[in-house]
Backbone as CSV, one residue per row, in Angstrom:
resi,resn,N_x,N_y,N_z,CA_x,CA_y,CA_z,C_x,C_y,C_z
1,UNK,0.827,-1.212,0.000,0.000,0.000,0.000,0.861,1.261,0.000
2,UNK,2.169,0.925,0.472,2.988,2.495,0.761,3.645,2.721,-0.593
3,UNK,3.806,1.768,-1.085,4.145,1.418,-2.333,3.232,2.715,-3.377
4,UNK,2.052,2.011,-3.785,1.411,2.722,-4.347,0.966,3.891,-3.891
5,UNK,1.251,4.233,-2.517,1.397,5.686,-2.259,2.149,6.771,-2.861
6,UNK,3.471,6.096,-2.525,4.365,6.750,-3.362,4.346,7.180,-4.621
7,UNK,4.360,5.905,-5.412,3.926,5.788,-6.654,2.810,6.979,-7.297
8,UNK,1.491,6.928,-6.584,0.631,8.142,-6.478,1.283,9.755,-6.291
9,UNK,2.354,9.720,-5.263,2.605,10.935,-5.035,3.361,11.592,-6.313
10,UNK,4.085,10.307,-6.648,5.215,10.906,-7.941,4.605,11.512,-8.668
11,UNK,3.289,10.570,-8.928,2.511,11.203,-10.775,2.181,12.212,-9.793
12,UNK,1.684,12.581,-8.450,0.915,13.801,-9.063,1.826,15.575,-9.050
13,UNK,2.806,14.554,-8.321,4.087,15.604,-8.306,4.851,16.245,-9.798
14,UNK,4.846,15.070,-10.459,5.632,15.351,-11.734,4.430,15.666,-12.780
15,UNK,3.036,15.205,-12.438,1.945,15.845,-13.642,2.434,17.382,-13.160
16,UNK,2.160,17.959,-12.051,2.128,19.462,-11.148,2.910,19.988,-12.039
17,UNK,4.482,19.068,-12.130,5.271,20.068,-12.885,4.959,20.173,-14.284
18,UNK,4.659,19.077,-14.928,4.327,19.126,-16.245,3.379,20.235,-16.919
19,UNK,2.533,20.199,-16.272,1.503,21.045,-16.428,1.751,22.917,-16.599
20,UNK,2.622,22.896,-15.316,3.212,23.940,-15.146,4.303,24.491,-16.221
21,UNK,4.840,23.874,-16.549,6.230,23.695,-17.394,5.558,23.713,-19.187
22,UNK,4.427,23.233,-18.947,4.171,22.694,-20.818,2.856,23.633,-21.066
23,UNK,2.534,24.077,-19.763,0.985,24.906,-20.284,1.096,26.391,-21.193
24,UNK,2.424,26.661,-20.767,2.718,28.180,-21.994,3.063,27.733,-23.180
25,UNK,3.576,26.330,-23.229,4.034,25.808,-24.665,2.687,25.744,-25.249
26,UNK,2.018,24.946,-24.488,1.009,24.183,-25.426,-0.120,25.738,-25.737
27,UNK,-0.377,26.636,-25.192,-1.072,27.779,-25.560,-0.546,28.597,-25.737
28,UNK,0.956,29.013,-26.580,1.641,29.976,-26.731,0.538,30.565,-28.160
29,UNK,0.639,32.041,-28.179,0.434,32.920,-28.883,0.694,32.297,-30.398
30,UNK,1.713,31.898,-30.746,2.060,31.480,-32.033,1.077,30.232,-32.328
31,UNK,1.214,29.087,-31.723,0.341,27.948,-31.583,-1.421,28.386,-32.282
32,UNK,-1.689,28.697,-31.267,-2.938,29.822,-30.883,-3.090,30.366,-32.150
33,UNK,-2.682,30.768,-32.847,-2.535,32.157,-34.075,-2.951,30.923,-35.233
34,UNK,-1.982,29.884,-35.156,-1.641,28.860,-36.201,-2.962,27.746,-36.903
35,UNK,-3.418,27.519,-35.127,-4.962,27.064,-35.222,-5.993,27.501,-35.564
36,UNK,-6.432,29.205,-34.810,-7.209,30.045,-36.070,-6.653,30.364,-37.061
37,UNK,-5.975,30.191,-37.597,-5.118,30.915,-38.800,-5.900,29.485,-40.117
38,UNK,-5.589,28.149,-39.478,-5.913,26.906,-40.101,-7.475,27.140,-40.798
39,UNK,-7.875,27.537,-39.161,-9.267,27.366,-38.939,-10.300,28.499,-39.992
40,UNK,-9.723,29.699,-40.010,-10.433,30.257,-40.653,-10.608,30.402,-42.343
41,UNK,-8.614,29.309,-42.600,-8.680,29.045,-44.083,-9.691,28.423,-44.294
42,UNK,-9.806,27.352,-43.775,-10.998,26.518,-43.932,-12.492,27.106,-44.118
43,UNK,-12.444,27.857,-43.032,-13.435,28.575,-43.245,-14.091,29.004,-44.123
44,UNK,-13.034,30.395,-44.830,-13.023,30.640,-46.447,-13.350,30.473,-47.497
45,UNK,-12.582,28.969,-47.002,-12.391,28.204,-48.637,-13.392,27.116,-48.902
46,UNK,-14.079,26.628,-47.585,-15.350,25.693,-47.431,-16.901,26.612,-47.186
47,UNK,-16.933,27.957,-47.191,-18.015,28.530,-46.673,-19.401,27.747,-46.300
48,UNK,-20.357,27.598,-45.760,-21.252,26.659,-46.043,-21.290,26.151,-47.123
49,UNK,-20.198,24.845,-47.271,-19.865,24.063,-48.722,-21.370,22.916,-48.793
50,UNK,-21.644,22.740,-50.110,-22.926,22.177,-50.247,-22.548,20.257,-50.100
51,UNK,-23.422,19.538,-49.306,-23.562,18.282,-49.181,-23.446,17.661,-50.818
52,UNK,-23.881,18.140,-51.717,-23.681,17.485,-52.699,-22.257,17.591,-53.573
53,UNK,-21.511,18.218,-53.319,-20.232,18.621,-53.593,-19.327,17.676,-53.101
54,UNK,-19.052,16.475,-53.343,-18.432,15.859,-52.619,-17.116,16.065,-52.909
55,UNK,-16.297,15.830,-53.984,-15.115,15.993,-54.136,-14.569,17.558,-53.288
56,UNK,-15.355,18.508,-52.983,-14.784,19.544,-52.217,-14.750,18.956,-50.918
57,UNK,-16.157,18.724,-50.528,-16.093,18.009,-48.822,-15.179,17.104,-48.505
58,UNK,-14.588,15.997,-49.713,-13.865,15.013,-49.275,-12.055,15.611,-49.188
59,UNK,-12.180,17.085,-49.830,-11.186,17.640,-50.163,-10.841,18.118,-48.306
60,UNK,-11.847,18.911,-47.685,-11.725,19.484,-46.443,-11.557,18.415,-45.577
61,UNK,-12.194,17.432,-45.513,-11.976,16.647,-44.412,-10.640,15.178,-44.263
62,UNK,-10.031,15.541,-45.988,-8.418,15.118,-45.645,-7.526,16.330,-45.054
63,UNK,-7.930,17.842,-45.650,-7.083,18.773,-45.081,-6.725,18.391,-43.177
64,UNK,-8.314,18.154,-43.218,-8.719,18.286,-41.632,-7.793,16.650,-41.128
65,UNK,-7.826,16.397,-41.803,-6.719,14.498,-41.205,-5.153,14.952,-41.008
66,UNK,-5.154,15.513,-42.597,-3.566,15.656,-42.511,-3.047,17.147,-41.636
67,UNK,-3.991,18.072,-41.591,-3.668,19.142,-40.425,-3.210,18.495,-39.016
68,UNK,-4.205,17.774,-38.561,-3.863,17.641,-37.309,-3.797,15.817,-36.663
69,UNK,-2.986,15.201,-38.507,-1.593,14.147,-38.254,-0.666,15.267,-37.996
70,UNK,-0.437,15.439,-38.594,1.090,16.406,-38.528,1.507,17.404,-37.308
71,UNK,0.672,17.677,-37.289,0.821,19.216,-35.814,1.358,17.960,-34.516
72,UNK,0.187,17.907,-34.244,0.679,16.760,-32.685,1.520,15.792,-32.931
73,UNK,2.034,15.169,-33.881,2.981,14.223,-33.973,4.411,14.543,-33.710
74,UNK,4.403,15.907,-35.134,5.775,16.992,-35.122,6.301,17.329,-33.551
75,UNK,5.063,18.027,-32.771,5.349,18.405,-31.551,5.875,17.173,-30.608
76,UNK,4.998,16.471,-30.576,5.656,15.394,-29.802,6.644,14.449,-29.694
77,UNK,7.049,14.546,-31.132,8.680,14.185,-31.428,9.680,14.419,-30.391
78,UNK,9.108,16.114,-29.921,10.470,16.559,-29.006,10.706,16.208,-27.872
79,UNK,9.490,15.533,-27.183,8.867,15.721,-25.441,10.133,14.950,-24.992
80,UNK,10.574,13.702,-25.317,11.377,12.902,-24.383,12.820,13.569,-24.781
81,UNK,13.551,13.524,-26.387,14.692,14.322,-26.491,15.389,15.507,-26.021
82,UNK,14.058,16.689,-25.384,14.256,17.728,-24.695,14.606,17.577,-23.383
83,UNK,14.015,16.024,-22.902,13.965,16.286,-21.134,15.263,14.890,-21.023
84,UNK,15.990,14.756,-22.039,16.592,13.151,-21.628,17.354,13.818,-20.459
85,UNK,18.433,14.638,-20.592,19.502,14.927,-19.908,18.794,15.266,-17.559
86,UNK,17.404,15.921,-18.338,17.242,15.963,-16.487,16.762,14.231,-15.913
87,UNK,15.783,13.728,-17.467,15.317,12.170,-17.044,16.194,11.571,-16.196
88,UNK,17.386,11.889,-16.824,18.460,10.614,-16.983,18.957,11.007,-15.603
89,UNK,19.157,12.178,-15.089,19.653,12.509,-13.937,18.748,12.562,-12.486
90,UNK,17.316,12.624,-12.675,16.508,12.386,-11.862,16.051,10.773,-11.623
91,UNK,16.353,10.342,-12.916,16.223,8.577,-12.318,17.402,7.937,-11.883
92,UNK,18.344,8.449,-12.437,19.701,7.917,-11.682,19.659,8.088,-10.016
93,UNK,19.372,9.288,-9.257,19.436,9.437,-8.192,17.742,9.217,-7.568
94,UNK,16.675,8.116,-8.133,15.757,7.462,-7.940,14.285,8.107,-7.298
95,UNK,14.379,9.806,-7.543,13.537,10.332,-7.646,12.101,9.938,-7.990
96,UNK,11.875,9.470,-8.820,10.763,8.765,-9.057,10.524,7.432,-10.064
97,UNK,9.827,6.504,-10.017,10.016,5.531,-11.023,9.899,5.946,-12.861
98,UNK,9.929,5.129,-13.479,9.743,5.617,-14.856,8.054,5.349,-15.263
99,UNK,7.324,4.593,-14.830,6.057,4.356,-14.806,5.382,5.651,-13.999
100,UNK,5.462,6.007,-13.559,5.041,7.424,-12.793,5.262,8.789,-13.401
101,UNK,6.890,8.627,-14.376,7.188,9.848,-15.049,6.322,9.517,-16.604
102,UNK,6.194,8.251,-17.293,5.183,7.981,-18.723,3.987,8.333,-18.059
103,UNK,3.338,7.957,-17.102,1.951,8.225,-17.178,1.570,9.773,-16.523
104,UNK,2.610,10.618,-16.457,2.246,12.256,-15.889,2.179,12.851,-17.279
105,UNK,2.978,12.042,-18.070,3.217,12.750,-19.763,1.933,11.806,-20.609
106,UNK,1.468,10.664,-20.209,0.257,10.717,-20.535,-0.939,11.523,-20.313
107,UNK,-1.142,11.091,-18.988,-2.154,11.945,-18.464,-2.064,13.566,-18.862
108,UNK,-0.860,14.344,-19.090,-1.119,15.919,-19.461,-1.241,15.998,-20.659
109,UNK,-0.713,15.170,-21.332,-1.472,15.253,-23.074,-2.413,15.051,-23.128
110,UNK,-3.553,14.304,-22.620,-5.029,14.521,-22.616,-5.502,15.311,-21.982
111,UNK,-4.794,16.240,-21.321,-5.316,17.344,-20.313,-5.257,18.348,-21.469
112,UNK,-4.067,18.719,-21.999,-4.023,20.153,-22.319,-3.535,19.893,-24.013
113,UNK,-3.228,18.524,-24.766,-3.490,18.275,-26.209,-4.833,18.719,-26.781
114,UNK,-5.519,18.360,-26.269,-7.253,18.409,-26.986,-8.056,19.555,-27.254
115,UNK,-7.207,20.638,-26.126,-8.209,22.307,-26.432,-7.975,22.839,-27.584
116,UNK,-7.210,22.772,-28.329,-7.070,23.098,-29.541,-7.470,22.502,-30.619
117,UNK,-7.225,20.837,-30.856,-8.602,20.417,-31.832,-9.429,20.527,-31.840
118,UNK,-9.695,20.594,-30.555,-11.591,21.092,-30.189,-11.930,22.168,-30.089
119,UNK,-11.513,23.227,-30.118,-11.763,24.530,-30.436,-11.808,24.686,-31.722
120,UNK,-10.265,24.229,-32.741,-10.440,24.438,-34.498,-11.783,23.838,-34.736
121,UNK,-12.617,22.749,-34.502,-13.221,21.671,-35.217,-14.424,22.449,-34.316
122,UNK,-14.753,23.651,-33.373,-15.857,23.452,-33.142,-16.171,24.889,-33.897
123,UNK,-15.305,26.154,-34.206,-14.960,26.979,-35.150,-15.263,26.459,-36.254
124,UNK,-14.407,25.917,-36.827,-14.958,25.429,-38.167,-16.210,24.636,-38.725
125,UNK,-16.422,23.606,-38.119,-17.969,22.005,-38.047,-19.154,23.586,-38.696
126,UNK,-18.989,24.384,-38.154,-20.392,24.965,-38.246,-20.480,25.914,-39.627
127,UNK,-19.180,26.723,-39.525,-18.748,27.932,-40.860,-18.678,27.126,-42.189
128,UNK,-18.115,26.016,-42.201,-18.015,25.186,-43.444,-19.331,24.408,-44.148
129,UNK,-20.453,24.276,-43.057,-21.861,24.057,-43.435,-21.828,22.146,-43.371
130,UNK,-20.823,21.745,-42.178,-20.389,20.287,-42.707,-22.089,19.743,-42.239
131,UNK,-22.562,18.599,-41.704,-23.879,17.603,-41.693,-24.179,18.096,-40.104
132,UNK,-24.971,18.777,-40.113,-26.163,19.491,-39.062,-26.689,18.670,-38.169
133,UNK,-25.945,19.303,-36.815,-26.851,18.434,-35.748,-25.936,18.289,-34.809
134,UNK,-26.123,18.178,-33.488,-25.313,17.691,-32.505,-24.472,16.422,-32.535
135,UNK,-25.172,14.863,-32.871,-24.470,14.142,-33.165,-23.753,14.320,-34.097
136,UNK,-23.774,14.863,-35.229,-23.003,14.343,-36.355,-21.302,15.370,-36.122
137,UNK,-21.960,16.250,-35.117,-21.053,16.850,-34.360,-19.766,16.654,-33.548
138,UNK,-20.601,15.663,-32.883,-19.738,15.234,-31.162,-19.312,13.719,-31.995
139,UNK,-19.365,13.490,-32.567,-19.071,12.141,-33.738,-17.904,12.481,-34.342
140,UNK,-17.849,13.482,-35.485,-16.653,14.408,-35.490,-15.722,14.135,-35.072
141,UNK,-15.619,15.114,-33.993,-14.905,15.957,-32.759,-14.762,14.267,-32.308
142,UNK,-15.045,13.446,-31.768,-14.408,12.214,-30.937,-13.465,11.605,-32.228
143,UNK,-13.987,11.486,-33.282,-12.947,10.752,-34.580,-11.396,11.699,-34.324
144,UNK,-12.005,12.782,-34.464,-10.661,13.587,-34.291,-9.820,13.737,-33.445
145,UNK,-10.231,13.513,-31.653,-9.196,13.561,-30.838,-8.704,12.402,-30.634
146,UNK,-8.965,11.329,-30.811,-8.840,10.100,-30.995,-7.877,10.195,-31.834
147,UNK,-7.571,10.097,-33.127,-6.693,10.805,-34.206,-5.654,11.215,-33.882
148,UNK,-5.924,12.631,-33.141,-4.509,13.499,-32.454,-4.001,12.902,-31.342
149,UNK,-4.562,11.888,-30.607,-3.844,10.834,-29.921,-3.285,9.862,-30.419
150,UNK,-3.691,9.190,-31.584,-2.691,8.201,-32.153,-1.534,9.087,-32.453
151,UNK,-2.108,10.004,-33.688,-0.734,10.953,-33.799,0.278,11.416,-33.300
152,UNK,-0.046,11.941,-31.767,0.209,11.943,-30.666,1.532,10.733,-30.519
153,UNK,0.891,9.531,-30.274,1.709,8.376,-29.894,2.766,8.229,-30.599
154,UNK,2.494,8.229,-32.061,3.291,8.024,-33.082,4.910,8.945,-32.814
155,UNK,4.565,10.091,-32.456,5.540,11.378,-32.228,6.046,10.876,-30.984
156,UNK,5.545,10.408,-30.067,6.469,9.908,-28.650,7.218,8.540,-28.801
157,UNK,6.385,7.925,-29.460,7.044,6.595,-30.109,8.660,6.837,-30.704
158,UNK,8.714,7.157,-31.748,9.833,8.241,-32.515,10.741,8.994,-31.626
159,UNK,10.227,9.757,-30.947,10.999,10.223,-29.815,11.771,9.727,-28.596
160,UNK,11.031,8.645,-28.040,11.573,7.952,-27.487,12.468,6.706,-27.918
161,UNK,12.052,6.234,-28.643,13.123,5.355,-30.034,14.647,6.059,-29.987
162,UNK,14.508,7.020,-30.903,15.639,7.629,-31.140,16.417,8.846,-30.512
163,UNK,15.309,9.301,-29.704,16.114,10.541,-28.380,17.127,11.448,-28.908
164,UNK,17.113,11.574,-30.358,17.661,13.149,-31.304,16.626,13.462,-31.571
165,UNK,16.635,14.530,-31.418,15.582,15.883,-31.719,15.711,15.488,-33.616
166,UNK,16.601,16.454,-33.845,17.027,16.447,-35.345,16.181,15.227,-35.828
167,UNK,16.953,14.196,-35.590,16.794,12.831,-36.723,15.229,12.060,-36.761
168,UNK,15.148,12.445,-34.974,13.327,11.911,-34.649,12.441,13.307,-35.454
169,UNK,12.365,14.280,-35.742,11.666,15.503,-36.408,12.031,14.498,-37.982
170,UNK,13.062,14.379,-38.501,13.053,13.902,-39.919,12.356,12.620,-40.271
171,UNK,12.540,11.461,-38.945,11.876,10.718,-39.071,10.269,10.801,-38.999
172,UNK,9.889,11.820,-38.485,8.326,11.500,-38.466,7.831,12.421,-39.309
173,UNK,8.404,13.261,-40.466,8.266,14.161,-41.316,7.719,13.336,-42.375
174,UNK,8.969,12.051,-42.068,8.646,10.784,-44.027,7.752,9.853,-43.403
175,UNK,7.504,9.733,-42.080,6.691,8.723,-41.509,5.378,9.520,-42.299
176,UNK,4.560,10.719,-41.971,3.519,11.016,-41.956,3.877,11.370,-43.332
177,UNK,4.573,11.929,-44.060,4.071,11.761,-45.703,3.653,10.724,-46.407
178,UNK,4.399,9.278,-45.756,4.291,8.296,-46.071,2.481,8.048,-46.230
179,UNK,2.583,8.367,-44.494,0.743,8.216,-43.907,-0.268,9.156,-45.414
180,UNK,-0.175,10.499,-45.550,-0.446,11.558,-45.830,-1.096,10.490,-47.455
181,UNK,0.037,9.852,-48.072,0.162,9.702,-49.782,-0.371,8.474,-49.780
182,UNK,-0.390,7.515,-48.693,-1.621,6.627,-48.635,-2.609,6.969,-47.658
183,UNK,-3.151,7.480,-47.525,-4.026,8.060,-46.674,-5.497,7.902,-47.529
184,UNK,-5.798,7.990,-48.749,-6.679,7.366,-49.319,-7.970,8.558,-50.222
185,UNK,-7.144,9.533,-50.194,-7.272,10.551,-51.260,-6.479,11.043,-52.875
186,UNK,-5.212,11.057,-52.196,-4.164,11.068,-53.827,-4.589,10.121,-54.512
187,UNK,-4.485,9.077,-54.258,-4.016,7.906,-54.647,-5.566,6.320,-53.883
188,UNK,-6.092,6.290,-55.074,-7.578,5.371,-54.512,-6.512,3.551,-54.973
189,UNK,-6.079,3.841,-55.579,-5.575,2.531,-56.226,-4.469,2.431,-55.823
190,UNK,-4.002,2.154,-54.353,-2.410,2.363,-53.926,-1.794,1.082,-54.642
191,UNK,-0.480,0.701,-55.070,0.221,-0.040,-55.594,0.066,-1.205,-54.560
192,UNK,0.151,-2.192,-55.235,0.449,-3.447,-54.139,1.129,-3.831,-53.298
193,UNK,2.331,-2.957,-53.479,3.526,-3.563,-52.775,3.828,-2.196,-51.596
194,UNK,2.476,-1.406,-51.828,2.662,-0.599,-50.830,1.672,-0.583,-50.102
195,UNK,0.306,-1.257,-50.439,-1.140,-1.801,-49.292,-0.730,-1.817,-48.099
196,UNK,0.070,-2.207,-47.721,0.375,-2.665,-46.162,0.351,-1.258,-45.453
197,UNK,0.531,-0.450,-46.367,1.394,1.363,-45.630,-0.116,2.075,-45.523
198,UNK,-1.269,1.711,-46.200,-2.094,1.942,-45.740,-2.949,2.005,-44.811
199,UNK,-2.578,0.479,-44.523,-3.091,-0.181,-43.263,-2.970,0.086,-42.030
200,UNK,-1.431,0.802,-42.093,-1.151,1.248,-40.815,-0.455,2.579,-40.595
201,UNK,-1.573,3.501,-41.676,-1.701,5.170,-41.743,-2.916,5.421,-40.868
202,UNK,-2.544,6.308,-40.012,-3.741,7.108,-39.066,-4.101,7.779,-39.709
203,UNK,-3.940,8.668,-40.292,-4.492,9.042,-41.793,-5.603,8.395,-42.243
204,UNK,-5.435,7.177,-42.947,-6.566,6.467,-43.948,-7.406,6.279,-42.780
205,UNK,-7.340,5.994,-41.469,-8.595,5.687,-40.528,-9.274,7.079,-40.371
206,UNK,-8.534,7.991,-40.079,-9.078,8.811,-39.618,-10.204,9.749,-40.534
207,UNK,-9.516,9.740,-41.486,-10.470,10.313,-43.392,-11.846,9.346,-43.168
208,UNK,-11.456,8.154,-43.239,-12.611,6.776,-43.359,-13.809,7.473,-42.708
209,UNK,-13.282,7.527,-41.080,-14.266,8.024,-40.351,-15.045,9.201,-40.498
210,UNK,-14.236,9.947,-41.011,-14.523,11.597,-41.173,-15.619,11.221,-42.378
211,UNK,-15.644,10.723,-43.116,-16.524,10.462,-44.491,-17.903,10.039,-43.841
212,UNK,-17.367,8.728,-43.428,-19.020,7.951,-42.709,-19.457,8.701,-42.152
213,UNK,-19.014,9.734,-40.912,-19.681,10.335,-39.634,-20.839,11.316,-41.293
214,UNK,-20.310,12.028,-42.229,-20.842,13.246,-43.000,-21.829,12.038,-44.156
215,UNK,-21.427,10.890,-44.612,-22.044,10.116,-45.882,-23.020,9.030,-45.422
216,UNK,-22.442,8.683,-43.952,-22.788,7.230,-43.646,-22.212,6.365,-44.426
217,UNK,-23.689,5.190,-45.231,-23.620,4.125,-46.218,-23.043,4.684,-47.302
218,UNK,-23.447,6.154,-47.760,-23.236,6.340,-48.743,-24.920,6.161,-49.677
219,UNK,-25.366,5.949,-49.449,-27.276,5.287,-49.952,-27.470,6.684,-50.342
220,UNK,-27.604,7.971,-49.264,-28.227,9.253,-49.841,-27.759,9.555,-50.405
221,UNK,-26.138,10.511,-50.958,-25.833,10.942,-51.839,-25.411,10.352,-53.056
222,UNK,-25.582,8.938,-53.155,-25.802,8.051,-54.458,-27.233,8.270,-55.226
223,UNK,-28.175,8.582,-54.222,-29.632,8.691,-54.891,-29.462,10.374,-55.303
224,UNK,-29.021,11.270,-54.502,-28.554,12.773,-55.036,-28.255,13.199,-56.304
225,UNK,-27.180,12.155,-56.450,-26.522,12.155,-57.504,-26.875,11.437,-58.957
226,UNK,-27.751,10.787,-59.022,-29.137,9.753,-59.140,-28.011,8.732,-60.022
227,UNK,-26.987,8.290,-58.735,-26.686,6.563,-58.789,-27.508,5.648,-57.899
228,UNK,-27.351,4.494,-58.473,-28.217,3.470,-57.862,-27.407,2.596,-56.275
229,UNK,-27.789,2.100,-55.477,-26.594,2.068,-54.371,-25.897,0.825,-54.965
230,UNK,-24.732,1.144,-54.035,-23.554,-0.273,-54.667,-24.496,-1.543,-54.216
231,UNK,-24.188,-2.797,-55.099,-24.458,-3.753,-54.875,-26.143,-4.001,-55.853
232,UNK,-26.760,-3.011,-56.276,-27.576,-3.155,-56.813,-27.907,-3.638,-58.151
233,UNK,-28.647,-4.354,-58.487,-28.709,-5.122,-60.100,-29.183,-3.723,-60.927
234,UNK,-28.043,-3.645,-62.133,-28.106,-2.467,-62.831,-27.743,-1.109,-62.843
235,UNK,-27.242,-1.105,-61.703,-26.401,-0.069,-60.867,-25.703,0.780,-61.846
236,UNK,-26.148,1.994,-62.011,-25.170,3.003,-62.985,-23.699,2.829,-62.785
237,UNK,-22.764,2.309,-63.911,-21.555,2.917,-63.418,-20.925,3.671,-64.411
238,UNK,-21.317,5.058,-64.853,-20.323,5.826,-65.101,-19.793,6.689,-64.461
239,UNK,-18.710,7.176,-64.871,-17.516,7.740,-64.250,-17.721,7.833,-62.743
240,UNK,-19.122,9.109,-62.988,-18.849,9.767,-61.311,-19.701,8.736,-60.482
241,UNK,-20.659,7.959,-60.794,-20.821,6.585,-59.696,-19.892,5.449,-59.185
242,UNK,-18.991,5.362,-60.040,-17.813,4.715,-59.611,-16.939,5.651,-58.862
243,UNK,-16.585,6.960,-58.592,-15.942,7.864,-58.123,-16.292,8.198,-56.800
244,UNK,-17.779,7.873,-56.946,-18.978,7.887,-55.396,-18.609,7.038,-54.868
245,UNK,-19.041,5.608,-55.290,-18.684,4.144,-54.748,-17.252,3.787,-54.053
246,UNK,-16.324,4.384,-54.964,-14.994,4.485,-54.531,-14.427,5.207,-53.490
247,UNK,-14.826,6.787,-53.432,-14.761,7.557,-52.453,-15.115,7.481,-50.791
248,UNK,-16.890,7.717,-51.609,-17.250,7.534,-49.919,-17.783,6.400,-49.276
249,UNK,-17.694,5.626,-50.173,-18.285,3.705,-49.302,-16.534,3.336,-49.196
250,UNK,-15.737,3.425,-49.493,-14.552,3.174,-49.160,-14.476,1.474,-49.165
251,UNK,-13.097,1.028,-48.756,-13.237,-0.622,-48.454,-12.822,-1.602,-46.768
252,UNK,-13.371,-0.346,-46.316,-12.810,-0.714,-45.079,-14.291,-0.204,-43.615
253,UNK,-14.443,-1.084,-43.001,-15.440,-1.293,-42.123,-15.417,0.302,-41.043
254,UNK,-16.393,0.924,-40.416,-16.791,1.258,-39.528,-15.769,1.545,-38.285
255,UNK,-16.075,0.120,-37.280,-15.948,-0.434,-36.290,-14.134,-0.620,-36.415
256,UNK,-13.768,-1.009,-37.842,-12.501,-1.505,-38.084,-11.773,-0.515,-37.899
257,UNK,-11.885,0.889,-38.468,-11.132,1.909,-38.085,-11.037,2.599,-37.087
258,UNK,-12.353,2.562,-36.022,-12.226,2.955,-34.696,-11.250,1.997,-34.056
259,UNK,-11.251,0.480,-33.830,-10.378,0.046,-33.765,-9.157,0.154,-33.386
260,UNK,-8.592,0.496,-35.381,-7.453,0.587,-36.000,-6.735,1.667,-34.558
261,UNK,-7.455,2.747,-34.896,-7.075,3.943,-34.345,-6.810,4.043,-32.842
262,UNK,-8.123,3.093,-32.057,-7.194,2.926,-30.650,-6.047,2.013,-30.340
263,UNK,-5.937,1.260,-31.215,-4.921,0.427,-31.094,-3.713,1.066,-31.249
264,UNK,-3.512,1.972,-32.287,-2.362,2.676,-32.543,-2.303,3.959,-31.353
265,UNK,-3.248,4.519,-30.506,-2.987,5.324,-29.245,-2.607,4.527,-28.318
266,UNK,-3.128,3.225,-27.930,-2.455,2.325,-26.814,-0.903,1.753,-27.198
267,UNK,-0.798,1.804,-28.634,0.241,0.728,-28.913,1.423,1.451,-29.067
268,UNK,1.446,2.748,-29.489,2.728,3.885,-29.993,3.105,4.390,-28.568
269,UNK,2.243,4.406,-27.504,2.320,4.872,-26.298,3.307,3.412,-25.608
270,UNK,2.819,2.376,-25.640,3.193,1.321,-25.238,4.888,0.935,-25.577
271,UNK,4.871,1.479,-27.018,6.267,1.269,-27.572,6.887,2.498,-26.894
272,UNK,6.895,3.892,-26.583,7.420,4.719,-26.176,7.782,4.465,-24.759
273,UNK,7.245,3.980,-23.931,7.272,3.199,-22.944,8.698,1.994,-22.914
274,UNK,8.787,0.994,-23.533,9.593,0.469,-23.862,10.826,0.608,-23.888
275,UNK,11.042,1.887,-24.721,11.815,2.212,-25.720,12.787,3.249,-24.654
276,UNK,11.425,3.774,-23.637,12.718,4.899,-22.961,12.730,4.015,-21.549
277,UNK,12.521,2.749,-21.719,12.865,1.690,-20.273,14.383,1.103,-21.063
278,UNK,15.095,1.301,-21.953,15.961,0.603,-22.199,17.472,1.668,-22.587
279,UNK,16.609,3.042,-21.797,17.943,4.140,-21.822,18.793,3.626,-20.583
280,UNK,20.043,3.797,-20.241,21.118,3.520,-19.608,21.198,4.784,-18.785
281,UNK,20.613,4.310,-17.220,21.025,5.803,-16.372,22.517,5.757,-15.837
């Protein structure tokens, strides 16, 4: 029991500092500027964009994947490379365990990561004219922080792996282009020998979702567009019904990409974990 006392006291000692230490980062002025700055391109350039427009809508809601893969990943590249030198010197002289110092840097990334996706996405959901309504709302907004937590992971993963600033920033630059170019907009017909890179892009889950939460089945804006739904005997297929079919019914399940996506927040976290249990104090 004294055990996990301790244990208790550390996290809430070292969240205290974290919090303290990362809360001007994470809401600095520039940051801040960068997110409305995002937010109001979007704005702009999607004005109440029309439901039947799909190739624009499907256009905003990869912006909206690959905006915020990239932001939280980039950032989080740095978290462990910046602090190795005090880590290394506060666990040497047994200050606190390393399970106590991962889960204060968990726990404050869900504290103070999320005000900013959720502020861009609750700014924007409404100015851009995306699918009306509270749920289709808070549906959204959960695909997305979910998202910036895998992303999230991915960047601590990397960071803790390789503990250079420099080389972990380059590495997760080609990681997420990688994500970005199969992600399932450029490119509908990815090469074969590169399928696999799809599979395990936060990206392609996160788009997937973003589509269903605004298309669903896909059934209404096939009849909009006056295609017949997939699977149907006689089913129109020129150009732009195959472009529909392809787009927003996608080939990948629901359930599968929610999934996908927590697996990769438990699992990039899990490897970061690992990875900075095998530094040498």
């Amino acid at each position: 029991m004294s055990g996990l006392a301790t244990w208790s006291s550390q996290l809430c000692i070292l969240l205290h500092r974290l919090i303290k230490e990362r809360r001007h980062e994470s809401f600095d002025a520039l940051r801040i500027f960068q997110v409305l700055a995002a937010s109001l391109l979007c704005s702009l350039m999607w004005w109440h964009s029309d439901y039947r427009d799909v190739h624009d809508r499907l256009g905003l809601l990869f912006f909206v994947s690959i905006f915020w893969g990239v932001l939280p990943s980039f950032n989080a590249v740095f978290t462990f490379p910046q602090e190795r030198a005090i880590f290394t010197r506060e666990r040497a002289s047994g200050m606190y365990t390393l399970s106590s110092y991962f889960m204060a840097h968990v726990i404050g990334s869900l504290t103070m990561e999320l005000v900013l996706p959720a502020a861009f996405l609750t700014l924007t959901y409404w100015m851009v004219g995306l699918r009306p309504g509270l749920i289709p709302f808070l549906l959204t907004l959960s695909v997305l922080l979910l998202y910036v937590l895998a992303s999230q992971g991915l960047g601590l993963a990397l960071g803790a792996a390789i503990m250079d600033a420099k080389k972990a920033s380059t590495i997760v630059t080609v990681t997420m282009l990688a994500f970005v170019l199969t992600g399932g907009y450029y490119v509908n017909k990815v090469p074969s020998g590169m399928v696999w890179m799809k599979y395990v892009s936060t990206t392609f889950y996160c788009y997937r979702l973003l589509i269903a939460v605004q298309y669903g089945n896909g059934d209404e804006i096939l009849a909009m567009v006056g295609c017949k739904p997939k699977g149907t005997q006689g089913a129109a297929k020129t150009a732009g019904c195959r472009f529909m079919e392809e787009e927003v019914i996608g080939d990948i399940g629901l359930w599968t990409s929610v999934s996908a996506l927590f697996f990769m927040f438990v699992g990039y976290r899990v490897l970061a974990y690992l990875a900075l249990r095998r530094i040498k104090l």
